[in-house]
C-alpha positions in Angstrom: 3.9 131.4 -212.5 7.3 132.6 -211.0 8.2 135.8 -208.9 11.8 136.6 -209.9 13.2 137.8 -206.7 17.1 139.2 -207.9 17.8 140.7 -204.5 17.7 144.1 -204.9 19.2 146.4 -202.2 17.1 149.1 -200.7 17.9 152.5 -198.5 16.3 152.5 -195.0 13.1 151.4 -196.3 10.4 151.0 -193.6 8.7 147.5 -193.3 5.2 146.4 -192.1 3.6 149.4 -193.0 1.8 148.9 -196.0 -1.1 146.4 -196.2 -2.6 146.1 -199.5 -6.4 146.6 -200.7 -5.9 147.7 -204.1 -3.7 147.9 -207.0 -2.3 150.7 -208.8 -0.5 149.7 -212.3 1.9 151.6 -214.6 3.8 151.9 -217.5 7.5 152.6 -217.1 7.8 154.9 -220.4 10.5 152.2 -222.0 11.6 149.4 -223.1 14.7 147.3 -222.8 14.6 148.1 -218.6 15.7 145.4 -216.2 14.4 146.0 -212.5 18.0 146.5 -211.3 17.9 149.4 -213.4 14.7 150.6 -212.3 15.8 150.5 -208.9 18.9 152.3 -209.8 17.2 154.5 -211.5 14.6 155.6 -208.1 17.1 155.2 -205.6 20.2 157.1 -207.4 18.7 159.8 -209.2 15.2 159.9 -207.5 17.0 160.0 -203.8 14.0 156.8 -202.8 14.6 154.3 -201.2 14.7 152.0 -203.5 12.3 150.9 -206.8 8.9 152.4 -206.0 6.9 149.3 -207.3 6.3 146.1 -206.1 6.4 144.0 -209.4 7.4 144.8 -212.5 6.3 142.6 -215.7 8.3 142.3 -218.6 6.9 141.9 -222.2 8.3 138.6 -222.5 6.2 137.4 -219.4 9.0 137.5 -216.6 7.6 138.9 -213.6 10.1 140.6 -210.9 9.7 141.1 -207.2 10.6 144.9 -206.9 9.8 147.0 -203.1 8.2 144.3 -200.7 4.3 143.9 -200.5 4.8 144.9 -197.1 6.6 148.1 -197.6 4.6 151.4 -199.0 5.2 151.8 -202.2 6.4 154.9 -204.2 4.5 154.6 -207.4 1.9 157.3 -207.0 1.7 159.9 -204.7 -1.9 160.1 -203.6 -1.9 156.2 -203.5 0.8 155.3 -202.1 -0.5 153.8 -198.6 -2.2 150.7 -198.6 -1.6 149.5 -202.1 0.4 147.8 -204.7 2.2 149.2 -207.6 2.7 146.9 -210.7 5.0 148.4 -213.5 4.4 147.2 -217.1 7.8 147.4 -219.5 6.6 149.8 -222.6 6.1 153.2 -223.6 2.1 152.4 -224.0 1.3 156.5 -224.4 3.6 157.2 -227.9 5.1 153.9 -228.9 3.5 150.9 -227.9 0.0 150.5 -229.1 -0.9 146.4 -228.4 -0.2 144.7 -225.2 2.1 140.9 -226.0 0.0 138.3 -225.4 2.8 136.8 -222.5 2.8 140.2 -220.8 -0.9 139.6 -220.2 -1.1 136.3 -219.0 1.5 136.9 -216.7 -0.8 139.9 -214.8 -3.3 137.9 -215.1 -1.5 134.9 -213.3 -0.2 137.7 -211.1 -3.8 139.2 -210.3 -5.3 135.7 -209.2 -2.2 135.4 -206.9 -2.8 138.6 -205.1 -6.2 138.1 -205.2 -6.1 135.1 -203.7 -3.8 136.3 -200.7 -4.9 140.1 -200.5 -8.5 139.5 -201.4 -7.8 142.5 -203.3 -10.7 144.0 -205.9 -10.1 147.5 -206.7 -7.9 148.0 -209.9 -6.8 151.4 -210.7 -4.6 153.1 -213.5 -2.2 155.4 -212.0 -4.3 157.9 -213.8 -7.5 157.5 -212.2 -5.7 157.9 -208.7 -3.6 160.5 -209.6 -2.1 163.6 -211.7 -0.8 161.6 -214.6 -1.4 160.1 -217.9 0.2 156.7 -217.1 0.1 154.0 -217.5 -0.5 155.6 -221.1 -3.5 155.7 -224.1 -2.5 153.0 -225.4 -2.2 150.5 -222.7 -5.7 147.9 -222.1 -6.8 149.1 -218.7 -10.5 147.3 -219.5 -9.1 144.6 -220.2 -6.6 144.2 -217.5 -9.1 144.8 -214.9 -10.9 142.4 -216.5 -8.8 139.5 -216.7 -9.7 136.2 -215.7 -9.4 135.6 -211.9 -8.3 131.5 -211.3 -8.3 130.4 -207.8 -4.3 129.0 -207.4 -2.1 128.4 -204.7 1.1 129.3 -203.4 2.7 125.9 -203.9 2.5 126.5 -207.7 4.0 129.9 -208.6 6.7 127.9 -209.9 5.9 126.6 -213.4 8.3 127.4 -215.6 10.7 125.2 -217.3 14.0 124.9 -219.1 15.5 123.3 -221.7 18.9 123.5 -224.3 18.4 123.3 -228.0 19.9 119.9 -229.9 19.6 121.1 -233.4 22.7 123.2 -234.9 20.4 125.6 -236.1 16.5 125.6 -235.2 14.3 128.0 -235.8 11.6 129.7 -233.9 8.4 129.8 -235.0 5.2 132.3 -234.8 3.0 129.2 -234.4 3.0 125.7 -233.6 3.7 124.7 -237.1 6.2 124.5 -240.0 3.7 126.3 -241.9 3.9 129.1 -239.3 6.5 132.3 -239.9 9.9 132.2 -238.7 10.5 134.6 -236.2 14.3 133.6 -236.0 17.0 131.0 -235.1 18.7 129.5 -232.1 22.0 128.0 -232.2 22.8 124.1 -230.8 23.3 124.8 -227.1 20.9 128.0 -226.4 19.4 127.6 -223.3 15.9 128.2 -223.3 12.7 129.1 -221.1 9.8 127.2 -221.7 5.9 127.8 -220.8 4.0 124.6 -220.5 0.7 126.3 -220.3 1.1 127.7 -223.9 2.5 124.3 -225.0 0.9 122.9 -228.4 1.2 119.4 -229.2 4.9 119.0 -230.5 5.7 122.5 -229.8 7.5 124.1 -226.8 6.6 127.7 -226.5 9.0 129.9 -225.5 10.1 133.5 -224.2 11.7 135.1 -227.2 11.7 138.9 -228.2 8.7 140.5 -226.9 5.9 138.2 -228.3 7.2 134.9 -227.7 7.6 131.8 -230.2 7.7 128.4 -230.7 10.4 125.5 -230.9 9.7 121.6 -231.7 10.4 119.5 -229.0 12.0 116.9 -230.9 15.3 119.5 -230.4 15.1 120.8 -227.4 16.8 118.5 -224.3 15.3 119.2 -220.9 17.2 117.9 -218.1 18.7 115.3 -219.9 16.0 114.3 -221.7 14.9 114.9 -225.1 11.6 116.1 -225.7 10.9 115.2 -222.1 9.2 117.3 -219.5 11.2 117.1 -216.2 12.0 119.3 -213.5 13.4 122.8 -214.4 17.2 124.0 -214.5 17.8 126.5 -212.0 18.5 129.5 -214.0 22.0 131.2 -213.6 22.5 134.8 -213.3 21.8 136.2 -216.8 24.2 138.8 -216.5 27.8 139.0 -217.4 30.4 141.6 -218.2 33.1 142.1 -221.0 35.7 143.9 -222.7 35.4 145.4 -225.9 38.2 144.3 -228.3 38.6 146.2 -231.1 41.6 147.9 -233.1 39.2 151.4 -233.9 35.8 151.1 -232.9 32.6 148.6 -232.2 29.1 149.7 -233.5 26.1 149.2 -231.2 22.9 148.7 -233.3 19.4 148.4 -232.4 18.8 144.7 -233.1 20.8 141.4 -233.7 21.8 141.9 -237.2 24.4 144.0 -239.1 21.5 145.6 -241.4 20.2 146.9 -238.0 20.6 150.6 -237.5 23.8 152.1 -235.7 22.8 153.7 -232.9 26.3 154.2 -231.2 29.9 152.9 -231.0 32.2 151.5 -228.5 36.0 152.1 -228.2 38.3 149.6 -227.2 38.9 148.5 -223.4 35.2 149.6 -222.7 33.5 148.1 -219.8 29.7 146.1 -221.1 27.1 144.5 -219.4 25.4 142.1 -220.6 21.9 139.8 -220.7 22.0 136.4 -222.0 18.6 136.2 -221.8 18.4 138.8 -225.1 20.7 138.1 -226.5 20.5 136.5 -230.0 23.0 134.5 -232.0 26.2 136.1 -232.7 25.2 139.1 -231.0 25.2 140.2 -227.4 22.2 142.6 -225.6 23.9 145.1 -223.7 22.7 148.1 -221.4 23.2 151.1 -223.6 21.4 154.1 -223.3 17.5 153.6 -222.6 16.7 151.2 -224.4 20.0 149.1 -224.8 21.8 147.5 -227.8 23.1 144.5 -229.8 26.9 144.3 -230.0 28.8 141.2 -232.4 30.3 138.6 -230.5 33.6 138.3 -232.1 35.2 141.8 -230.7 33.9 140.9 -227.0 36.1 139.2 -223.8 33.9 137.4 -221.3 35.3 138.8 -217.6 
């Protein structure tokens, strides 16, 4: 397991007052949301100090150090003191009706970590501690309270691993199999994120999209080995910025194709931001709106 720590900024937030005997977990109501822009988000237009949760877990399994453990949290009102908030990214109430499988192992490695250090054992739902319907009726509660507890240790938080593809075009797959679906394709040079725990045989699994896949190991090189399992690449900043360059205007859909739907445009000269880690072949993922967008390649400057 790793604890992303990006270095977010907070505003005159108190330390050593908050020592933890439960947890309290949410849903965020969206998807597409990085933790910088949570943070934004409760320190900007909420007037907080900074992100009112302690970790936030993405659906691809990436877990993010938000407020510190030893700073009270602003995640529920009535349950603020002496407790940590952990954020889930979905709308588990209206649109999200199954948990991804690597959202859940990563509370689950999560849990046996603060578990292990807290000797935490109360598990609420933001709902069950206070006026609110989160984390949503949709979202497993049962089960993440019931999740299996493994003793680690601190020394191995880290266990993540990376790895650039070989082949000029390989293709992910549901399963570790040819005879399994393909989910899509990665181009020679994509850097990728590897889970060794989920590791079948000849198959690296991977983060990709919100479920996950699976790549064959005979094309992926990992620190300068093929196929071998060394130590990881220290991951560079995934975001970047460009300019749009376009002679009228550049259309922002909701996925990396051109038959995805339009769901805005950009004008020449714009300002974008954008995450390498979702973006997908020819396409960029940008911030756009709430839930962000795919723009084409070819009509974008790197800054």
């Amino acid at each position: 397991m790793k604890i992303i720590d990006v270095g977010l900024r907070f505003n005159g937030l108190r330390q050593n007052n908050n020592s933890p005997k439960s947890i309290v977990v949410h849903h965020i109501e969206a998807n597409n949301w990085t933790v910088e822009r949570l943070n934004s988000l409760h320190k900007d237009e909420f007037g907080w100090a900074g992100i009112g949760y302690h970790f936030y877990i993405r659906k691809d399994g990436a877990i993010y150090r938000g407020r510190p453990e030893t700073s009270q949290g602003a995640h529920v009102a009535e349950y603020n003191t002496n407790s940590l908030g952990v954020a889930f990214e979905g709308d588990y109430h209206k649109v999200d009706k199954e948990m991804p499988q690597a959202q859940f192992n990563a509370w689950v490695e999560l849990k046996s970590y603060l578990f292990n250090k807290y000797g935490i054992i109360n598990i609420y739902g933001h709902k069950e501690v206070g006026s609110s319907n989160c984390p949503g009726q949709y979202f497993p509660l049962d089960k993440i309270k019931d999740g299996v507890i493994e003793t680690i240790e601190e020394s191995s938080i880290d266990n993540i691993l990376y790895g650039i593809t070989t082949a000029n075009v390989l293709n992910v797959r549901d399963g570790a199999s040819t005879s399994n679906s393909i989910l899509g394709t990665l181009p020679k040079g994509t850097k990728v994120k590897i889970s060794p725990q989920y590791s079948k045989g000849d198959w690296y699994s991977i983060y990709y999209g919100n479920n996950g896949g699976f790549i064959h190991k005979d094309y992926v090189n990992i620190n300068g080995q093929e196929g071998g399992l060394q130590e990881p690449i220290i991951e560079e900043n995934p975001i970047i910025y460009g300019t749009v360059k376009v002679n009228s205007v550049l259309n922002v859909r909701d996925g990396a194709s051109t038959n995805s739907s339009i769901i805005g445009r950009l004008s020449n000269g714009e300002k974008v931001k954008i995450d390498k880690r979702y973006s997908q072949g020819d396409f960029y993922s940008i911030y756009y709106g709430n839930s962000g967008g795919f723009i084409h390649k070819d009509y974008v400057i790197l800054d």
